[in-house]
PDB file of N, CA, C and O in Angstrom:
ATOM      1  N   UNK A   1       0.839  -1.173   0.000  1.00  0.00           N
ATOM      2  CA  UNK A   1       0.000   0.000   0.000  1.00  0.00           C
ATOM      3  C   UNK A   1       0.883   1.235   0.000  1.00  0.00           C
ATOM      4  O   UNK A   1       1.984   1.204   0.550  1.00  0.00           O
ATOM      5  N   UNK A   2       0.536   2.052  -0.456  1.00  0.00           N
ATOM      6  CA  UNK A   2       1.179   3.619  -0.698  1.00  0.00           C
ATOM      7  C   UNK A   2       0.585   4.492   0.261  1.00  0.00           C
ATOM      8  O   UNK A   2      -0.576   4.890   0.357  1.00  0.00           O
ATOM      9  N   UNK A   3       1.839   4.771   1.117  1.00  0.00           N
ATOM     10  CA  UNK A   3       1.323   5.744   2.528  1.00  0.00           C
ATOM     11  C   UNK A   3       1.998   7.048   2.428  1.00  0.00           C
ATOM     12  O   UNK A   3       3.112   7.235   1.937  1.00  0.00           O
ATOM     13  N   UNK A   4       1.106   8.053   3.012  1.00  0.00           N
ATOM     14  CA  UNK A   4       1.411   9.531   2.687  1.00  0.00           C
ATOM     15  C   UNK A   4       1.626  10.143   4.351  1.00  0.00           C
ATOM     16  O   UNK A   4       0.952   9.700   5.281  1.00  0.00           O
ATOM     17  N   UNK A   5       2.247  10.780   4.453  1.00  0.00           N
ATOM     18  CA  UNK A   5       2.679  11.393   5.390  1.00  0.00           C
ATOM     19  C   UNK A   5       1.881  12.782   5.774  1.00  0.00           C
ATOM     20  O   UNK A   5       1.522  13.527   4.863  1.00  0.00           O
ATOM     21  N   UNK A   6       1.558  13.177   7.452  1.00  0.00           N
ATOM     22  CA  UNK A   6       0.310  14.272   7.065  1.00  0.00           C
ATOM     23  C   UNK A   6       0.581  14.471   8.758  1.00  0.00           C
ATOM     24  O   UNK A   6      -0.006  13.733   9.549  1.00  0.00           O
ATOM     25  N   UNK A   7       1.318  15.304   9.127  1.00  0.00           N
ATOM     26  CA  UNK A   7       1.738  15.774  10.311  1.00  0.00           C
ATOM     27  C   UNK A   7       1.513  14.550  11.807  1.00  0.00           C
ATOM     28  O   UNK A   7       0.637  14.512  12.672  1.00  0.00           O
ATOM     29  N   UNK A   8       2.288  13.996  11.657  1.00  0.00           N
ATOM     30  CA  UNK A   8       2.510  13.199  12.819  1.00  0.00           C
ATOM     31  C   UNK A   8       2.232  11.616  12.424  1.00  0.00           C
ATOM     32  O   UNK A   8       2.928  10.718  12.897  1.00  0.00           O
ATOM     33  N   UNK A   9       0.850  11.303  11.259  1.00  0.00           N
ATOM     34  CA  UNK A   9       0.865   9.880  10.791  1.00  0.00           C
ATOM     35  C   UNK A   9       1.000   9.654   9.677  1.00  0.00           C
ATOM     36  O   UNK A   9       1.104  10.680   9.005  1.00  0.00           O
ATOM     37  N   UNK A  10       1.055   8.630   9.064  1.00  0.00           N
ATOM     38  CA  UNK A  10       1.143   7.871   8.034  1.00  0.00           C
ATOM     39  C   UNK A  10      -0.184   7.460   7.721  1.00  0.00           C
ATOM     40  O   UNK A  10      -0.789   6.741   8.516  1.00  0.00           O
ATOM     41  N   UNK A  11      -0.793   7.894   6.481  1.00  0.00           N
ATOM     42  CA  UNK A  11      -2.253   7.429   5.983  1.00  0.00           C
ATOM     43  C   UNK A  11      -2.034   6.584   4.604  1.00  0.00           C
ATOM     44  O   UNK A  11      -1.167   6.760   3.747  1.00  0.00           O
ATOM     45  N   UNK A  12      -2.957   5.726   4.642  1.00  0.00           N
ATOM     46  CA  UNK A  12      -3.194   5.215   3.217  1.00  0.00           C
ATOM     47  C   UNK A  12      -5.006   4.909   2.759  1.00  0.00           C
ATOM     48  O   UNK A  12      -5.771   4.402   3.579  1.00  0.00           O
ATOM     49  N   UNK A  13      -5.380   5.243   1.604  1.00  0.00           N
ATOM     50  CA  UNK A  13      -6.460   4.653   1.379  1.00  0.00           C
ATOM     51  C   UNK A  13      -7.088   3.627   0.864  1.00  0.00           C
ATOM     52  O   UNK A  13      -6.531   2.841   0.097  1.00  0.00           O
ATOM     53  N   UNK A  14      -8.078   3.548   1.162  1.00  0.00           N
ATOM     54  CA  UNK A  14      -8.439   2.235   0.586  1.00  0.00           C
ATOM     55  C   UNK A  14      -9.425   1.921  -0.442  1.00  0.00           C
ATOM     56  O   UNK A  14     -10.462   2.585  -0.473  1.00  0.00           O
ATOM     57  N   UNK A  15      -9.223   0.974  -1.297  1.00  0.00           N
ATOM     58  CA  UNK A  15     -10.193   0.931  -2.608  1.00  0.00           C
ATOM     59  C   UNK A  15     -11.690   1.043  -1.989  1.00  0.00           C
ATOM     60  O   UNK A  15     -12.542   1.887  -2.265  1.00  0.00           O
ATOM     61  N   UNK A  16     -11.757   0.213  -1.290  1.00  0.00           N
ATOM     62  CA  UNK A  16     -13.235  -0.225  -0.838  1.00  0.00           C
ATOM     63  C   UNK A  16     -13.356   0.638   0.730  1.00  0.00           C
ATOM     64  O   UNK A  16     -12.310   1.037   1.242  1.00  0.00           O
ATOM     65  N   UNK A  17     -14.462   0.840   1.307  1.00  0.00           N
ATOM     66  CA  UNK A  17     -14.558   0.842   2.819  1.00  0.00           C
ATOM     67  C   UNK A  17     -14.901  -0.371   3.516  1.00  0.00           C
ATOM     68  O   UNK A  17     -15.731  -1.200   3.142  1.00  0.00           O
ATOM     69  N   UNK A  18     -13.953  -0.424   4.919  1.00  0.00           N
ATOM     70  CA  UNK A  18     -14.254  -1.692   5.690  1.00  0.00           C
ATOM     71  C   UNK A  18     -15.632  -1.183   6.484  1.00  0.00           C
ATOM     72  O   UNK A  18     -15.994  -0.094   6.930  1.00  0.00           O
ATOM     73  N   UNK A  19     -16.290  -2.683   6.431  1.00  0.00           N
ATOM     74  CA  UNK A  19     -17.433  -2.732   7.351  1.00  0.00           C
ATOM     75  C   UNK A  19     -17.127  -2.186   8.541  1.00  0.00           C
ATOM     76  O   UNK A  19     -16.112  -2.489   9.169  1.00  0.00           O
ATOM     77  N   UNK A  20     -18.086  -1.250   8.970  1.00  0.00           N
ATOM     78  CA  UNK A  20     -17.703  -0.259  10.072  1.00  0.00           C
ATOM     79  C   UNK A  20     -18.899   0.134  11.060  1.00  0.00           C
ATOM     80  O   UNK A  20     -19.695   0.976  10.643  1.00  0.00           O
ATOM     81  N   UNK A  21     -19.133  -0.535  12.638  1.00  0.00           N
ATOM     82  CA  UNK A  21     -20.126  -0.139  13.320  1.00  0.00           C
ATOM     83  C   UNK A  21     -19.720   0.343  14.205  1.00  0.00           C
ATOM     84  O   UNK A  21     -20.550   0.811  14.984  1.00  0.00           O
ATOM     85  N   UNK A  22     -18.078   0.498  14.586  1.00  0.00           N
ATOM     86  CA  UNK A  22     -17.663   1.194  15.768  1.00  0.00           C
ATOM     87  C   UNK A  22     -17.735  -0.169  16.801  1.00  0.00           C
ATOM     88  O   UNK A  22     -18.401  -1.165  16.520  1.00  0.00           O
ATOM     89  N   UNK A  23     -16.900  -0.020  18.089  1.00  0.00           N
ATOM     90  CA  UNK A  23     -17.270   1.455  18.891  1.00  0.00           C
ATOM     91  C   UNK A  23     -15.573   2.506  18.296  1.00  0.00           C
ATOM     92  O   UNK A  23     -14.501   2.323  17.720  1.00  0.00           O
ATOM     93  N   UNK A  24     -16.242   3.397  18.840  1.00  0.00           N
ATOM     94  CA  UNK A  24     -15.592   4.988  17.891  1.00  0.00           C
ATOM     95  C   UNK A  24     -14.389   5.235  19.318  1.00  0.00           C
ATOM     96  O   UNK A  24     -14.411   5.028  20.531  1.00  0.00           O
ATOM     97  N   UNK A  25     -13.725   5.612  18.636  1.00  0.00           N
ATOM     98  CA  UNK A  25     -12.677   6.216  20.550  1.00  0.00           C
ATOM     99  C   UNK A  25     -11.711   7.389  20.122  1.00  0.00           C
ATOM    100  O   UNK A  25     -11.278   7.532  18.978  1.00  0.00           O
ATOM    101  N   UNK A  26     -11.479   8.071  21.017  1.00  0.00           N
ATOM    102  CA  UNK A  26     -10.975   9.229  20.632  1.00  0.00           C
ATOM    103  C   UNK A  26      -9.161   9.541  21.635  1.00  0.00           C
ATOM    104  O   UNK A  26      -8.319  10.424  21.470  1.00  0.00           O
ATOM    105  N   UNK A  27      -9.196   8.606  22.409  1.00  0.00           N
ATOM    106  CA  UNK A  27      -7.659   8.671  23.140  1.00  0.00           C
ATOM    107  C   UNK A  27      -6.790   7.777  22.054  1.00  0.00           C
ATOM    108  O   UNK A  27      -6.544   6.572  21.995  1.00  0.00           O
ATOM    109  N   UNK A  28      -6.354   9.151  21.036  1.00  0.00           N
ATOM    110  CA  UNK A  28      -4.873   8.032  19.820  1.00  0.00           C
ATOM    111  C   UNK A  28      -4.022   8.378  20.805  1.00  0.00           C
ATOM    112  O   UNK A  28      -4.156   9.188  21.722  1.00  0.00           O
ATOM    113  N   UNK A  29      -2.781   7.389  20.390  1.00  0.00           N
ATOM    114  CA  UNK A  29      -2.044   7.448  21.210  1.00  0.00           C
ATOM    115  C   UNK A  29      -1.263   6.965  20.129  1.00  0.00           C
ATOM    116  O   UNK A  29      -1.864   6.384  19.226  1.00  0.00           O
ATOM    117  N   UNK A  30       0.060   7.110  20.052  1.00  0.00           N
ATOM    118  CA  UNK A  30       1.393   7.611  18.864  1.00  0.00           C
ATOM    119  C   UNK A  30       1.642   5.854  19.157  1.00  0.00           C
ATOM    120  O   UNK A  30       1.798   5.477  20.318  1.00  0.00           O
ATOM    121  N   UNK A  31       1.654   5.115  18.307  1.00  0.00           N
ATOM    122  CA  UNK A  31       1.554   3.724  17.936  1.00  0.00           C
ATOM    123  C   UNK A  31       0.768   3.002  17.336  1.00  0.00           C
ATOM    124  O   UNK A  31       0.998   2.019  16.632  1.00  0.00           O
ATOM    125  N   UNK A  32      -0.840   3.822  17.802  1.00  0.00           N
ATOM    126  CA  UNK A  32      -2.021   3.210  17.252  1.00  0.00           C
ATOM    127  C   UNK A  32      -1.962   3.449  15.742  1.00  0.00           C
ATOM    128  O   UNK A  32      -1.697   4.459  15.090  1.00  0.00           O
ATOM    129  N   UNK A  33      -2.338   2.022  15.343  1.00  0.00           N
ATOM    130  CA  UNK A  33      -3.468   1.542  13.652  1.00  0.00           C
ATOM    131  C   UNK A  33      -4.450   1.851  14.069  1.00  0.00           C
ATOM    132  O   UNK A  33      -4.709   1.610  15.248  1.00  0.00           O
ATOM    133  N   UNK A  34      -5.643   2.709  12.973  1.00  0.00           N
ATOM    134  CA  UNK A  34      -6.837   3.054  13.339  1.00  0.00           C
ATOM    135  C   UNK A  34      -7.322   3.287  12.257  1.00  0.00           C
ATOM    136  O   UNK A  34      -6.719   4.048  11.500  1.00  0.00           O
ATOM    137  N   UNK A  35      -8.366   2.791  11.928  1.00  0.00           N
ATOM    138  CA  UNK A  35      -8.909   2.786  10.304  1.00  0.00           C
ATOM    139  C   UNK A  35     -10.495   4.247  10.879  1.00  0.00           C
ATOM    140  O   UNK A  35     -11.346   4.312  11.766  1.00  0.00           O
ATOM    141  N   UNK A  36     -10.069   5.071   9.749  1.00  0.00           N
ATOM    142  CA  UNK A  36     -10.316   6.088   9.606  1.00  0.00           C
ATOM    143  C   UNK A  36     -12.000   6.529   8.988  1.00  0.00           C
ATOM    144  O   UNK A  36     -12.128   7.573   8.348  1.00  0.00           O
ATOM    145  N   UNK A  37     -12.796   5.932   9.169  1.00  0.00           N
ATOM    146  CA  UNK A  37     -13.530   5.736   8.227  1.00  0.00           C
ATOM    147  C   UNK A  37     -14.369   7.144   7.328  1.00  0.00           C
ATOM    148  O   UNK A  37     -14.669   6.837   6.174  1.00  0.00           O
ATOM    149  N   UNK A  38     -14.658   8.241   7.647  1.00  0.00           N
ATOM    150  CA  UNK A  38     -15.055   9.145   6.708  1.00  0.00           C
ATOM    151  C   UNK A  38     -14.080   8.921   5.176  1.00  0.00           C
ATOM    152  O   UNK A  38     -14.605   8.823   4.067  1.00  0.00           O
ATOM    153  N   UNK A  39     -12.717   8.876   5.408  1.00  0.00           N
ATOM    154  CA  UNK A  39     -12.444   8.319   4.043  1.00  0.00           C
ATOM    155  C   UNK A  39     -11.423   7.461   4.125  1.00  0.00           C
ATOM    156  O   UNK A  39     -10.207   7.495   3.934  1.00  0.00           O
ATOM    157  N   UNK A  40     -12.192   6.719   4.441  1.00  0.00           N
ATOM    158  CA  UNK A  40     -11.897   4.887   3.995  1.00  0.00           C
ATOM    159  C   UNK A  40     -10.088   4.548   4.182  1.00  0.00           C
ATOM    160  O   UNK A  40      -9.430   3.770   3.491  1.00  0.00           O
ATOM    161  N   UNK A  41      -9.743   5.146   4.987  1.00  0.00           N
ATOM    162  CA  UNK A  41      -8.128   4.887   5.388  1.00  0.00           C
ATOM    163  C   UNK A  41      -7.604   4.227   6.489  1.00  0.00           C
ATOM    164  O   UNK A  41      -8.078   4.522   7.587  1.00  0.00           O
ATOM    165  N   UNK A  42      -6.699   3.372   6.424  1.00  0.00           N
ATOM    166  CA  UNK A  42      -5.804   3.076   7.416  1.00  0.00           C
ATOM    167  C   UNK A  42      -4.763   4.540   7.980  1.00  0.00           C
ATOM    168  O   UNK A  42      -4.072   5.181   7.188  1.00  0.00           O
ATOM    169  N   UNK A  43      -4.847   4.828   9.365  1.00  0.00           N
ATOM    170  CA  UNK A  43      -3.683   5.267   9.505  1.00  0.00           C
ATOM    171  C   UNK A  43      -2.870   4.585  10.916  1.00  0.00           C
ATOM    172  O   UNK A  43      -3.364   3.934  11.836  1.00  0.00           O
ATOM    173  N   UNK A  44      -1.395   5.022  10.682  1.00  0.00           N
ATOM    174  CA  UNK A  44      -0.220   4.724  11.679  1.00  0.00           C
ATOM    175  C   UNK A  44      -0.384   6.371  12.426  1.00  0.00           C
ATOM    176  O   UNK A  44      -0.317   7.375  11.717  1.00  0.00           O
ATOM    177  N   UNK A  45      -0.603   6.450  13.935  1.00  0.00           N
ATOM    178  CA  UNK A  45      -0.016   7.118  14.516  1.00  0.00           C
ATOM    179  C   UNK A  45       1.282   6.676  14.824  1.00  0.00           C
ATOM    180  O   UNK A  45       1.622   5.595  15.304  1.00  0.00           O
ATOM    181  N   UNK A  46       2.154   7.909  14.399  1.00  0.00           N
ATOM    182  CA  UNK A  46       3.770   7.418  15.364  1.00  0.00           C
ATOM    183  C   UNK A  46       4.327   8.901  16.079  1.00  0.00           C
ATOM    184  O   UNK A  46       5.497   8.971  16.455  1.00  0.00           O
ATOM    185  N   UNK A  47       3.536   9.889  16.208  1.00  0.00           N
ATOM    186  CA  UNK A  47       3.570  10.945  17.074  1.00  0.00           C
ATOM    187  C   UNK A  47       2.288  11.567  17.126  1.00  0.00           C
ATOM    188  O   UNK A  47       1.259  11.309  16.502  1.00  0.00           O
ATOM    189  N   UNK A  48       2.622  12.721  18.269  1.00  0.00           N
ATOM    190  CA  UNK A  48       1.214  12.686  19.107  1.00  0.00           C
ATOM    191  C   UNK A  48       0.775  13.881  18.160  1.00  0.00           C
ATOM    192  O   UNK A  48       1.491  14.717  17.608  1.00  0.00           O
ATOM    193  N   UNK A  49      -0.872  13.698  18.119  1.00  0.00           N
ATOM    194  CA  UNK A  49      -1.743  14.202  16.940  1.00  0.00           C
ATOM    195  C   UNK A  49      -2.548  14.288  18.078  1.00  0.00           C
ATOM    196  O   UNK A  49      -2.415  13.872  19.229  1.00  0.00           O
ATOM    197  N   UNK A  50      -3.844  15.238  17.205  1.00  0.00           N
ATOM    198  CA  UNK A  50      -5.167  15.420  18.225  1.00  0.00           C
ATOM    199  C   UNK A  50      -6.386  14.234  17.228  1.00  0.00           C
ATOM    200  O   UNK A  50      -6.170  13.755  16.114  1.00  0.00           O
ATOM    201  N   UNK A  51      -7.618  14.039  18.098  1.00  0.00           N
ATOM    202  CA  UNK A  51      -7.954  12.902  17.128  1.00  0.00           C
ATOM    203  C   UNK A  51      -9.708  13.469  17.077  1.00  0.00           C
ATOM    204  O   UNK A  51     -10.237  14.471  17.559  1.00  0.00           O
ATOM    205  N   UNK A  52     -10.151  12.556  16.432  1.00  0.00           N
ATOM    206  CA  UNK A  52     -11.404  12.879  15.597  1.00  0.00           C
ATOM    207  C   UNK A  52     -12.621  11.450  16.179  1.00  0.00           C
ATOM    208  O   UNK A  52     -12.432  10.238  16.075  1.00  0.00           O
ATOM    209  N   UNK A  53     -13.587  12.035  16.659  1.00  0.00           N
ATOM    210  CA  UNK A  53     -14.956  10.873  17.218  1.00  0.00           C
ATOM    211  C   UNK A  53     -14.861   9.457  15.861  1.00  0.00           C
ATOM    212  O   UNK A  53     -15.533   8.478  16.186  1.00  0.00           O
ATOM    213  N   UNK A  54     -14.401   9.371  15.002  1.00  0.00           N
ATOM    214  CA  UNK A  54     -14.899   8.334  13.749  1.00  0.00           C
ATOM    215  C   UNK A  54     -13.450   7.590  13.726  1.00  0.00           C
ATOM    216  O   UNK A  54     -12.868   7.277  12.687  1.00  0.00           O
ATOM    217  N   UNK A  55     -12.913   7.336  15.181  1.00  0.00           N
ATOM    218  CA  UNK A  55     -11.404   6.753  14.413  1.00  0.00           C
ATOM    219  C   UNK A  55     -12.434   4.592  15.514  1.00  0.00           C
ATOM    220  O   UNK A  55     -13.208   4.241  16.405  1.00  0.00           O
ATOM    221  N   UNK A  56     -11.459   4.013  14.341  1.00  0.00           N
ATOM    222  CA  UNK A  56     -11.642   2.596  15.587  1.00  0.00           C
ATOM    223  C   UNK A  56     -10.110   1.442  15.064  1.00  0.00           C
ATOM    224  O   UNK A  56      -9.470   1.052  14.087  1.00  0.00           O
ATOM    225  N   UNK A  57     -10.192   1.362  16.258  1.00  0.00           N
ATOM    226  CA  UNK A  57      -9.224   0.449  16.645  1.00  0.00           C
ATOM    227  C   UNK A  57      -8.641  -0.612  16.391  1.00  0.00           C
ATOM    228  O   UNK A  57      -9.122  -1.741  16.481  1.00  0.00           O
ATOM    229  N   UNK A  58      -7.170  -0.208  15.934  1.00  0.00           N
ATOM    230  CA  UNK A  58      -7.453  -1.772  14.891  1.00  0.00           C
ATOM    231  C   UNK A  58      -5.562  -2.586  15.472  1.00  0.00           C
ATOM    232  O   UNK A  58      -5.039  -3.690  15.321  1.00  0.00           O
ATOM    233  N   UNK A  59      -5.193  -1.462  16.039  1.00  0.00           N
ATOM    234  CA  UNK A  59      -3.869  -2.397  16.492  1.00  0.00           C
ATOM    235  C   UNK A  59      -2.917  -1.239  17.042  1.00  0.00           C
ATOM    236  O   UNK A  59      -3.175  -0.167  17.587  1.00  0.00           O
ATOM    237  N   UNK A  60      -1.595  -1.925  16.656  1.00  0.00           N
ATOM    238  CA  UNK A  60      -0.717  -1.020  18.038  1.00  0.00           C
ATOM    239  C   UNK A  60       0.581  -1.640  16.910  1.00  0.00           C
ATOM    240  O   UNK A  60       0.527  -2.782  16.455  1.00  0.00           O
ATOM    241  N   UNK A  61       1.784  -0.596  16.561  1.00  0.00           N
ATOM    242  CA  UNK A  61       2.935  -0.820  16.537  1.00  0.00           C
ATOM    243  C   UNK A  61       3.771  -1.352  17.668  1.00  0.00           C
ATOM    244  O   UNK A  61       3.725  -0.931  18.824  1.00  0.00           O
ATOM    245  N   UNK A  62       4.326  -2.053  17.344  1.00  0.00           N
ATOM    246  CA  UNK A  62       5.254  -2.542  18.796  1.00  0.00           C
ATOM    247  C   UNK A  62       6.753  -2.594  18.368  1.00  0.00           C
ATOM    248  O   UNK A  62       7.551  -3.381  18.876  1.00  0.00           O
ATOM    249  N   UNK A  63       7.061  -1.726  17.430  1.00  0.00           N
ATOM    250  CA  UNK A  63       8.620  -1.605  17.071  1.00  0.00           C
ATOM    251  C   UNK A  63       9.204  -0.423  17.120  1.00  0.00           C
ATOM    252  O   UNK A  63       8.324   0.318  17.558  1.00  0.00           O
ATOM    253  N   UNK A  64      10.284   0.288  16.912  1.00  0.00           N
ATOM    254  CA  UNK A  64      10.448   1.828  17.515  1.00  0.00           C
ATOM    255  C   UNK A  64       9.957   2.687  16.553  1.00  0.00           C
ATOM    256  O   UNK A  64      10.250   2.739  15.359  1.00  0.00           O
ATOM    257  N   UNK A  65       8.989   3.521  17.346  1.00  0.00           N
ATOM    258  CA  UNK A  65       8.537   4.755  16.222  1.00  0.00           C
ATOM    259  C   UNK A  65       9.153   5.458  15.908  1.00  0.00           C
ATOM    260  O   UNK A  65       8.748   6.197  15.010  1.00  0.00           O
ATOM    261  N   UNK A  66      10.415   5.638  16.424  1.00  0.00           N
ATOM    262  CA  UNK A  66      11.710   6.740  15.676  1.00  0.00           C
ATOM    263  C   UNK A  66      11.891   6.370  14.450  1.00  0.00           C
ATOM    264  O   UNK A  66      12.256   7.281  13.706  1.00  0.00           O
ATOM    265  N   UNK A  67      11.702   4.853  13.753  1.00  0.00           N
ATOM    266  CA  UNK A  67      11.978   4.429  12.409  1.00  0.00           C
ATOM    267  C   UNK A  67      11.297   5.210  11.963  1.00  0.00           C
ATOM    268  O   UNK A  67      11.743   5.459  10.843  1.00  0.00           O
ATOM    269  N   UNK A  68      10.112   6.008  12.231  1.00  0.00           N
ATOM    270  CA  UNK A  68       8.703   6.545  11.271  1.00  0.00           C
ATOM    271  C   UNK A  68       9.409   8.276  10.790  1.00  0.00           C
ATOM    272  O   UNK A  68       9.249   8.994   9.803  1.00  0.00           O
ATOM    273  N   UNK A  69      10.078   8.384  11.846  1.00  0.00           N
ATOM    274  CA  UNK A  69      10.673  10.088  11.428  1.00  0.00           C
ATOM    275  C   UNK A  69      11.349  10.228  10.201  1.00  0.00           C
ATOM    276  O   UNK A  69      11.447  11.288   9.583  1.00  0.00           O
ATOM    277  N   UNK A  70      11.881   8.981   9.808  1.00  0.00           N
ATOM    278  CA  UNK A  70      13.133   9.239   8.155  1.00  0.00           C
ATOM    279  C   UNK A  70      12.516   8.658   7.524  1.00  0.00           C
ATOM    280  O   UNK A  70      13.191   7.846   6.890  1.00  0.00           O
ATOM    281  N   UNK A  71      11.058   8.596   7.232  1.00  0.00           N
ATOM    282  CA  UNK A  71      10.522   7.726   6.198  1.00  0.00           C
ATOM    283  C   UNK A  71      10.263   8.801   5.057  1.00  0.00           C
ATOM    284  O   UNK A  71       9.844   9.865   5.513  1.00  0.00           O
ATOM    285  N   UNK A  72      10.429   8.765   3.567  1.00  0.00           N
ATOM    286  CA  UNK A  72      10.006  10.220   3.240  1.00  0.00           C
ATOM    287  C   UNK A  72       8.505  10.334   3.131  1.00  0.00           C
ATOM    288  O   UNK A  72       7.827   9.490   3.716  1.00  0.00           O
ATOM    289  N   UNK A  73       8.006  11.150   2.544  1.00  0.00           N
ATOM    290  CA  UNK A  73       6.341  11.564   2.558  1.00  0.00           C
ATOM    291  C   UNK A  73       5.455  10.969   1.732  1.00  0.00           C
ATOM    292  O   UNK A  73       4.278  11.324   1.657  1.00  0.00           O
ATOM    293  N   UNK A  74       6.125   9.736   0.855  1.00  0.00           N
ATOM    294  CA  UNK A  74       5.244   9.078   0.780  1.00  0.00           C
ATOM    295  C   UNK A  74       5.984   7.690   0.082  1.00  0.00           C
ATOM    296  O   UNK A  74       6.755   7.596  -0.872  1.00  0.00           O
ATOM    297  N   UNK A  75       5.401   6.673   0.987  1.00  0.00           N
ATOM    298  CA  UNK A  75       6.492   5.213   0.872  1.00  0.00           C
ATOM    299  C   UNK A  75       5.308   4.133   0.638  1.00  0.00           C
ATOM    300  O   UNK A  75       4.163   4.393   1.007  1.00  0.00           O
ATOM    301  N   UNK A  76       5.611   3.009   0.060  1.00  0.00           N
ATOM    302  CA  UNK A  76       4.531   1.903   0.035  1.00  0.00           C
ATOM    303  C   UNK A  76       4.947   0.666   1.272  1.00  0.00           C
ATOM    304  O   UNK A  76       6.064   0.215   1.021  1.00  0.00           O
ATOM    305  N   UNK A  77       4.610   0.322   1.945  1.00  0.00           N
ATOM    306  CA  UNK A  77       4.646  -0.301   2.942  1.00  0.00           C
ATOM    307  C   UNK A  77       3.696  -1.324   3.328  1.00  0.00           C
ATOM    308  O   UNK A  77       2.475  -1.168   3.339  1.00  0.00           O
ATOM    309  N   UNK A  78       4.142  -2.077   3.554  1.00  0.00           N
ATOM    310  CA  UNK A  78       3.120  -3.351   4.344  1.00  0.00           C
ATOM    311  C   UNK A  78       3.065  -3.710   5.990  1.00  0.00           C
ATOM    312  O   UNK A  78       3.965  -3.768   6.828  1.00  0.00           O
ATOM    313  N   UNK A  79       2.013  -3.865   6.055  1.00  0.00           N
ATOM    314  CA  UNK A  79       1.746  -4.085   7.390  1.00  0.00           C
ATOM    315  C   UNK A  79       1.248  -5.474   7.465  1.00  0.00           C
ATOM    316  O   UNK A  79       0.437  -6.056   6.745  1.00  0.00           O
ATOM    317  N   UNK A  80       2.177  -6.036   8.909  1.00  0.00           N
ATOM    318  CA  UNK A  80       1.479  -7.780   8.853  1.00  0.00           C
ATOM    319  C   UNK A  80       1.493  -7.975  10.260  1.00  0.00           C
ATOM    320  O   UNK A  80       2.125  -7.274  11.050  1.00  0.00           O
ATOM    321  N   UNK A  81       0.658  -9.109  10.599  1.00  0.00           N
ATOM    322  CA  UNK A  81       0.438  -9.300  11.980  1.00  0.00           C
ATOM    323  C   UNK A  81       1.486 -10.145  12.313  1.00  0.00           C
ATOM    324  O   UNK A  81       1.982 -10.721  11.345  1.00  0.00           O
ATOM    325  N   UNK A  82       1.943 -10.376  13.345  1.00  0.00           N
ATOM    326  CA  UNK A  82       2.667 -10.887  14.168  1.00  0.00           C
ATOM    327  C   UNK A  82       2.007 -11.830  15.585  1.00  0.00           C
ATOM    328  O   UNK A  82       2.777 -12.335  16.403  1.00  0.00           O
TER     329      UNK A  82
END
């Protein structure tokens, strides 16, 4: 996926929207995956941002977010579970 850089996370969009009923939460916290849904995106928090009622919860980085600072502004990247 092709991720764009946008003051503090990493976003990408998505062809389709994921099925989405919430629940909705608003404490991001600089690690969180959180699929975005007004437009249909995954994003990476990896520094601290203010956040929006429509984010939900979808995982947690667990590797150092300093890697996220030299990434340039827009990289294709994969994300996999562990």
């Amino acid at each position: 996926m092709t991720w764009n850089r946008n003051a503090g996370i990493e976003i990408t969009e998505l062809s389709e929207p994921l099925t989405e009923t919430g629940p909705f939460y608003t404490d991001v916290q600089a690690g969180d995956i959180v699929y975005y849904n007004p437009m249909e995106s995954i994003t990476i928090i990896y520094a601290h941002t203010s956040s929006v009622p429509t984010l939900t919860y979808m995982g947690r980085i667990t590797s150092d977010l300093d890697d996220f600072e030299d990434l340039p502004d827009t990289i294709d990247m994969r994300i996999e579970l562990q």
